[in-house]
C-alpha positions in Angstrom: -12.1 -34.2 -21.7 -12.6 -30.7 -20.1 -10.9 -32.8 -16.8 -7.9 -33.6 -19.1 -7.8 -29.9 -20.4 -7.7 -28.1 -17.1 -5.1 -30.5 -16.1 -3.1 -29.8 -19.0 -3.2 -26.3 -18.6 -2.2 -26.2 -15.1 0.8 -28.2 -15.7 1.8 -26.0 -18.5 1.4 -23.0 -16.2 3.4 -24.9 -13.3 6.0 -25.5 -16.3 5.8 -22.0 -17.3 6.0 -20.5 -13.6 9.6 -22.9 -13.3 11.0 -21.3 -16.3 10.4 -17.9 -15.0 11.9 -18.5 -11.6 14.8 -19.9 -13.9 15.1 -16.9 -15.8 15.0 -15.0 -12.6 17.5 -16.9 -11.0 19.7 -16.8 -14.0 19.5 -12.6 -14.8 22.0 -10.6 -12.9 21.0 -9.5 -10.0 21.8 -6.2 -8.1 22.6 -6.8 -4.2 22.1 -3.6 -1.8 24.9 -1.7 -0.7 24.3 0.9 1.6 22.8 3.5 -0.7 24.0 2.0 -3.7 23.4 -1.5 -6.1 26.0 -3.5 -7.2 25.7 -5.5 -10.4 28.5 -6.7 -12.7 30.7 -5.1 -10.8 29.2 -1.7 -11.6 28.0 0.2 -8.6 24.9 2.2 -9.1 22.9 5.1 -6.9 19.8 4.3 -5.7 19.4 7.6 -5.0 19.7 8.6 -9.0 17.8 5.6 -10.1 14.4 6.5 -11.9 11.3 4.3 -12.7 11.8 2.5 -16.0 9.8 3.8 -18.7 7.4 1.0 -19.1 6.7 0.5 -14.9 3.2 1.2 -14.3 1.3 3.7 -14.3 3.7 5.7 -12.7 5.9 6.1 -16.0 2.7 7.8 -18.1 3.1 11.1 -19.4 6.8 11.8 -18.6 7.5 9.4 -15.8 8.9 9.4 -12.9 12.4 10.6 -11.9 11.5 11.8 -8.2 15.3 14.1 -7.4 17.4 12.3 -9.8 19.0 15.5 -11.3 19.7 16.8 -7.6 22.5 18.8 -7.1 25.3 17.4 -5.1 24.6 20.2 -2.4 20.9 18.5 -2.2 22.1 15.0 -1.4 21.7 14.7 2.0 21.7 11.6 4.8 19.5 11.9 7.7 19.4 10.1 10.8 16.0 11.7 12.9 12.7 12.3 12.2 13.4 16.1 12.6 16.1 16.0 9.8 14.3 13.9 7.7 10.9 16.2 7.7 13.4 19.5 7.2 15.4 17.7 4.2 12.3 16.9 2.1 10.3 19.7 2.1 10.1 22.3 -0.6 10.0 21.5 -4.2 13.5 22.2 -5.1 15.4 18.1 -6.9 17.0 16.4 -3.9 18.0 13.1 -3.0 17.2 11.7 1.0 19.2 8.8 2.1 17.6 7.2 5.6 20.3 5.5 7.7 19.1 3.7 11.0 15.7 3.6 12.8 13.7 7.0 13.0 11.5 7.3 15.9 7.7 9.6 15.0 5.6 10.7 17.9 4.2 7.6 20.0 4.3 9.2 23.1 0.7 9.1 24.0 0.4 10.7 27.5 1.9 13.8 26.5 0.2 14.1 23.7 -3.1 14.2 25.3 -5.0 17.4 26.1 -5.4 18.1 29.4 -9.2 18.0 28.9 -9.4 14.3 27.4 -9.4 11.0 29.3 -10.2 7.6 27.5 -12.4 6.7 30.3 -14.6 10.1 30.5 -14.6 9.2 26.5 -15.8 5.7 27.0 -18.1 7.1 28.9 -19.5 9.7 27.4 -20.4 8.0 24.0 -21.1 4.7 24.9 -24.2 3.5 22.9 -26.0 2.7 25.7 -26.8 6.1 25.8 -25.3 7.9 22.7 -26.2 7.7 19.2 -24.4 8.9 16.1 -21.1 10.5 15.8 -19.0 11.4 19.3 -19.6 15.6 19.3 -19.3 17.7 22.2 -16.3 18.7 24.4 -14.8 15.5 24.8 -15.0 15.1 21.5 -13.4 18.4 20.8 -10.9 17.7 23.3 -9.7 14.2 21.0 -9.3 16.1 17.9 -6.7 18.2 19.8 -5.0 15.6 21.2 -4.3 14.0 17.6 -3.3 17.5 16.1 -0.7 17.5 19.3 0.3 14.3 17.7 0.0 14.9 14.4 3.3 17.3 14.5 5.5 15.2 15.4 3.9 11.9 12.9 3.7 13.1 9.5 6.3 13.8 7.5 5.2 15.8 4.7 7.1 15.5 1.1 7.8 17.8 -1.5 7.9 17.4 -4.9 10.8 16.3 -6.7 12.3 14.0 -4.0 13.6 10.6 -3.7 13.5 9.2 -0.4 15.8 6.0 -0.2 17.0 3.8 2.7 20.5 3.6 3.2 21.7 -0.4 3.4 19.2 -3.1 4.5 18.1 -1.2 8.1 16.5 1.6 7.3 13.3 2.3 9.5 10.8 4.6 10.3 8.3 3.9 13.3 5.4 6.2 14.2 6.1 8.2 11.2 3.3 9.2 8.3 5.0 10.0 5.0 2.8 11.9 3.3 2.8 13.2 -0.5 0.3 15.8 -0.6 -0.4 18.3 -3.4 3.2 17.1 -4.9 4.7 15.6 -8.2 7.2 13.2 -8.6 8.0 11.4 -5.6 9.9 8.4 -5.6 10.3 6.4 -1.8 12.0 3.1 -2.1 14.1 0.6 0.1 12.4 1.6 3.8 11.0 -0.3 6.4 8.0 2.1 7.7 6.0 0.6 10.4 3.1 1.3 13.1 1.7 4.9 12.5 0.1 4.7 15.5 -3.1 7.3 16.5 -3.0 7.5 20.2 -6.2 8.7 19.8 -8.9 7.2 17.9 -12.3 8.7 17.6 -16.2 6.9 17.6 -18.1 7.3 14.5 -21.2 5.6 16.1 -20.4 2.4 14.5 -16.5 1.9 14.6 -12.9 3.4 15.7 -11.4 6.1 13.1 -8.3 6.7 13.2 -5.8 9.3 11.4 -2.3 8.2 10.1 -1.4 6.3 7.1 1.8 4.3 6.5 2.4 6.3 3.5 -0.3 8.8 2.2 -0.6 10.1 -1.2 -3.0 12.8 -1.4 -3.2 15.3 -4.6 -0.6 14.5 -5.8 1.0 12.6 -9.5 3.7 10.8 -10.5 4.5 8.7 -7.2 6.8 5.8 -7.5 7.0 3.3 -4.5 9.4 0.6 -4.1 10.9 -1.9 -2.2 9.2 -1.0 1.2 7.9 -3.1 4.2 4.6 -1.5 5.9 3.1 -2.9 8.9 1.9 -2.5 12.3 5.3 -2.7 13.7 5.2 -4.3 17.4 1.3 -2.8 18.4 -0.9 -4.8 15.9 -4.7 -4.2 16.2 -5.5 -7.1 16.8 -4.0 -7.3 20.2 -6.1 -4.0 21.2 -9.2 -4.3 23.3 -12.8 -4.3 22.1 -15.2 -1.0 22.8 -18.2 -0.7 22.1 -18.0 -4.0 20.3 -15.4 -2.7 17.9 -11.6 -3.3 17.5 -9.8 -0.2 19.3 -8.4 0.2 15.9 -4.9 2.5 16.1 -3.3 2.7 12.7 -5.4 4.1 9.6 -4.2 2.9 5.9 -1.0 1.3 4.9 -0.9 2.9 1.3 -3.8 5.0 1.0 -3.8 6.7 -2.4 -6.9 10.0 -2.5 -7.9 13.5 -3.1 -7.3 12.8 -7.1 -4.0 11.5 -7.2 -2.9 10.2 -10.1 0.1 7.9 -12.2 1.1 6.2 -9.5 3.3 2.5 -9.2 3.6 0.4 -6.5 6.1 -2.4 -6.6 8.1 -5.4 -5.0 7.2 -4.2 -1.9 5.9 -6.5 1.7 2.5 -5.7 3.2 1.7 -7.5 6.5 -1.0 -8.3 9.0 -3.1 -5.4 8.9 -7.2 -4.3 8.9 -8.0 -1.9 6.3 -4.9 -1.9 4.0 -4.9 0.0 0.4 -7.4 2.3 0.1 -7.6 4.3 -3.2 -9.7 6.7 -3.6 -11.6 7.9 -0.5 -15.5 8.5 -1.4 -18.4 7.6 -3.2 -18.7 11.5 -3.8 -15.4 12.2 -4.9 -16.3 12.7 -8.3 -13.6 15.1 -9.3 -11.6 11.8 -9.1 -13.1 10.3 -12.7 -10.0 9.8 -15.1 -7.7 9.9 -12.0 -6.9 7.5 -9.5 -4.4 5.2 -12.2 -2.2 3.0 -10.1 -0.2 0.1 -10.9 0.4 -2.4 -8.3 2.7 -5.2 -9.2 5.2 -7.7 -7.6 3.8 -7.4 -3.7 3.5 -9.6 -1.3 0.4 -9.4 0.9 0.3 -11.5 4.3 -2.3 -11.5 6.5 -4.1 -8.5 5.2 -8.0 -8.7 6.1 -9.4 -6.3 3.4 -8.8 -3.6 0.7 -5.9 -5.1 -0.8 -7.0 -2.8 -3.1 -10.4 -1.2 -2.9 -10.9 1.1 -5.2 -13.0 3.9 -6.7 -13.2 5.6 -9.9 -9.1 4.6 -10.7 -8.1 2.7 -13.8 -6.0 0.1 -11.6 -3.7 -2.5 -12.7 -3.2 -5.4 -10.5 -0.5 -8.3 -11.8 1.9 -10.7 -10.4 1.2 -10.2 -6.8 1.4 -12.7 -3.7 -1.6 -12.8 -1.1 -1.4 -14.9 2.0 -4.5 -15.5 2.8 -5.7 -15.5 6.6 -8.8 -16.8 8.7 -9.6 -12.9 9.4 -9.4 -12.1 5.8 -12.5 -10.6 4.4 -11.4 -10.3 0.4 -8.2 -8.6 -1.4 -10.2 -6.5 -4.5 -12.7 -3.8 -4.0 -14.4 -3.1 -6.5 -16.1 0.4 -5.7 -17.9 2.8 -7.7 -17.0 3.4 -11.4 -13.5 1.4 -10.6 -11.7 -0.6 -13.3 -9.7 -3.1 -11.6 -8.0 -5.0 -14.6 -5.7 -8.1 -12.5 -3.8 -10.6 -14.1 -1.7 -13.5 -12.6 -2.1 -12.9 -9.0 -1.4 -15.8 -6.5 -2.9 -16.6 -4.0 -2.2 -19.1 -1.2 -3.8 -22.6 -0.7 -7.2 -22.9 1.0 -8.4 -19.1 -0.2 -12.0 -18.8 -0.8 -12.6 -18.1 -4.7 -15.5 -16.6 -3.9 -13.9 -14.5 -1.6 -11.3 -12.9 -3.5 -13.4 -9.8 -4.7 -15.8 -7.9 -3.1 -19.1 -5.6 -4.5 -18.3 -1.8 -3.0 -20.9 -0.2 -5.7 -18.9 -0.8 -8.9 -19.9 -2.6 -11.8 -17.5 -4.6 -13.6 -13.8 -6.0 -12.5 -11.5 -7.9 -15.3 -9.7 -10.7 -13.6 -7.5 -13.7 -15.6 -4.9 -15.6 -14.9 -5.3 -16.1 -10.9 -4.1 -19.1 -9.1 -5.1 -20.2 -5.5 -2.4 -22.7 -4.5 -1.2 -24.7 -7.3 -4.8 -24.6 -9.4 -6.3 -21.8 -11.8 -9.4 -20.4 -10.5 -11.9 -18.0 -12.0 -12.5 -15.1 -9.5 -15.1 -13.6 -11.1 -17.5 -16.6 -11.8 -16.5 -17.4 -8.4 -18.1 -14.3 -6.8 -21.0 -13.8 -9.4 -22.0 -17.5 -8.5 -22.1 -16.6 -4.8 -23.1 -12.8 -5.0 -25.9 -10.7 -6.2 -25.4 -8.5 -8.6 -23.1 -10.0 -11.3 -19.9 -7.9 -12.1 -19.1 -7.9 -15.3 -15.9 -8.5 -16.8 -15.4 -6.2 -19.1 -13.5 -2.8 -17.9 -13.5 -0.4 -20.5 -9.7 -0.7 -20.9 -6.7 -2.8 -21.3 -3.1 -2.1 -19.7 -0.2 -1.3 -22.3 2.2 0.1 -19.2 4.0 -2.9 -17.5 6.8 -5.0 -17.8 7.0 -8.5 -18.1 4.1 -10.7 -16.4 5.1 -13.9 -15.2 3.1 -16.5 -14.8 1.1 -16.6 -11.6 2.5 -20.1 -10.0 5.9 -18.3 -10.0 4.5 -15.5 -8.3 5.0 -16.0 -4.5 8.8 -17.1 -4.7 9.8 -14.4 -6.7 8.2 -11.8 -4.4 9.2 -14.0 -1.1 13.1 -13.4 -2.8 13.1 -9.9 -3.8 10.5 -8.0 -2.1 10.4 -5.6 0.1 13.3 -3.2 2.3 16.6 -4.1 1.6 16.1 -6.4 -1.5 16.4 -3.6 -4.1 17.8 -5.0 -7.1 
């Protein structure tokens, strides 16, 4: 009988999922136009769009409008890194359109202090003779080669902006858009890719490195939508080992710290990347208790090997997203100290490792229902407290109200594969 039972139940999901794709396929959808949506034959401005009031965390307390009510004056379209760093600083409402492909600060060599060499570095810290931490005048030498760098990477955004890609091929490479000590951001419809560190630094047991896709740092109220991030053309796993470790070059892909708060993230690609969505930065952090709430709905994660999210502290809310799972991958949730990690109907793809899917950072409990690996219902949790030591409990202290609808998790990775990510805004 309990054979018949979970048979019936995952045709009745599979049934489910086909009606929602239906109902998908049948609402009207919006196609991109440059800066602008088209649906019913009503043109709307991305750029004046705000997040809907039930979207996430993101639309708590007031919501999200990022520089909706922007004066024409502050409606601007920028085609270089240099205008697009001068247009959205300040806290003053203003809309950013990004048209083309924006080049950041990749060029290594003249970057690099005149002091520093890779091979003196290689030498000098190898732990055939150095323990710990690099330290020391090489050392010294690295940090000012990635604050040469770091001028010409991050992009730093004021409050009350939204950032918005002009038409289907709008790019940044090399760039780090950072929200720091800001409110109400929204960045949508961009392709960001490869924030590449030229130079990484030894911690004694692996490569750091310093640029983010997208940071979010101090900051509330973030909204972000409809973007691709990824290593671009210079993926880590192509770098060489030393020490034993992956030359790693590119940091996070949407790291969200320093007490952040009411964030969403959604319909939006991640791709074949190490350490992924980090949220919340450390153990010690404690400041961050009550902070750290982030909604991530309708992604698509491909070849991600870990932190897809891992979290501490935050009251997260993890529904209707796609993982791809590949041989390097490690686990998709983290579940870190005091996190609440509440995930419902998340798919992911055939051959997955149930046991796999979360990982023990320190926390206690995680609530997961509704996930799918392939086309059959699995039960993450009693998956990984069967194979793991201590249990996590199921039961987070919380239940989401904030979200819109939640489809059922077979119809997950076709609706994300059809409308996620840069130039599928909708």
């Amino acid at each position: 009988m309990k054979l018949t039972a979970t048979v019936v139940t995952s045709a009745l999901a599979i049934s489910g999922a086909l009606a929602a794709q239906a109902a998908h396929a049948a609402a009207p959808r919006a196609a991109s136009q440059g800066a602008a949506s088209q649906s019913g034959g009503h043109r709307t401005d991305l750029g004046r769009q705000t997040l809907a009031p039930n979207d996430g965390w993101a639309a708590a307390e007031g919501g999200t409008t990022g520089g909706a009510a922007a004066a024409p004056e502050n409606v601007v379209t920028v085609r270089t890194r240099q205008e697009l760093a001068a247009a959205v600083a300040g806290d003053t409402p203003k809309i950013v359109y990004v048209r083309g492909h924006l080049k950041g600060g990749d060029d290594c060599d003249a970057y690099a202090d005149p002091e520093y060499s890779l091979d003196a570095y290689l030498e000098a810290y190898d732990p055939a003779h150095w323990s710990g931490p690099a330290s020391g005048p090489l050392e010294e030498a690295r940090k000012r080669s990635t604050a040469n760098q770091r001028k010409d990477v991050v992009v730093r955004i004021g409050s009350n902006t939204t950032i918005v890609g002009a038409g289907g091929g709008a790019r940044l490479t090399g760039i780090n858009l950072t929200v720091q000590d800001a409110e109400n951001v929204i960045i949508r419809n961009l392709d960001v890719q490869d924030a590449y560190d030229c130079f990484p630094g030894w911690s004694g047991e692996d490569w750091k490195t310093e640029f983010d896709n997208i940071t979010v740092s101090g900051s509330r109220h973030v909204w972000v939508d409809h973007v691709t991030l990824g290593d671009g053309d210079r993926p880590d796993s192509a770098e060489p080992k030393y020490f034993g470790k992956v030359w790693l070059h590119h940091d996070g892909l949407l790291d969200v710290v320093n007490g952040s708060d009411l964030v969403t993230v959604s319909w939006s690609k991640f791709a074949d990347h190490d350490k992924s969505l980090l949220w919340g930065n450390s153990d010690s952090a404690t400041g961050d208790r009550g902070k750290l709430r982030v909604t991530l709905h309708h992604n698509e994660f491909r070849g991600l090997i870990q932190r897809v999210p891992r979290v501490r502290y935050g009251r997260v809310h993890v529904y209707n997203n796609s993982y791809v799972w590949s041989p390097q991958s490690l686990y998709a949730w983290g579940a870190g100290k005091e996190s609440a990690i509440y995930a419902q109907n998340n798919h992911f793809s055939a051959g997955t490792p149930a046991e796999k899917i979360i990982y023990n950072w320190g926390g206690t409990a995680i609530h997961a229902e509704g996930t799918y690996v392939g086309n059959r219902p699995v039960d993450a949790l009693a998956a990984f407290n069967a194979a793991n030591d201590p249990d996590l409990s199921g039961d987070v202290g919380w239940t989401p109200t904030l979200h819109g609808r939640i489809d059922p998790a077979p119809a997950v990775p076709g609706l994300v594969r059809a409308r996620a990510g840069a130039g599928r805004v909708s």
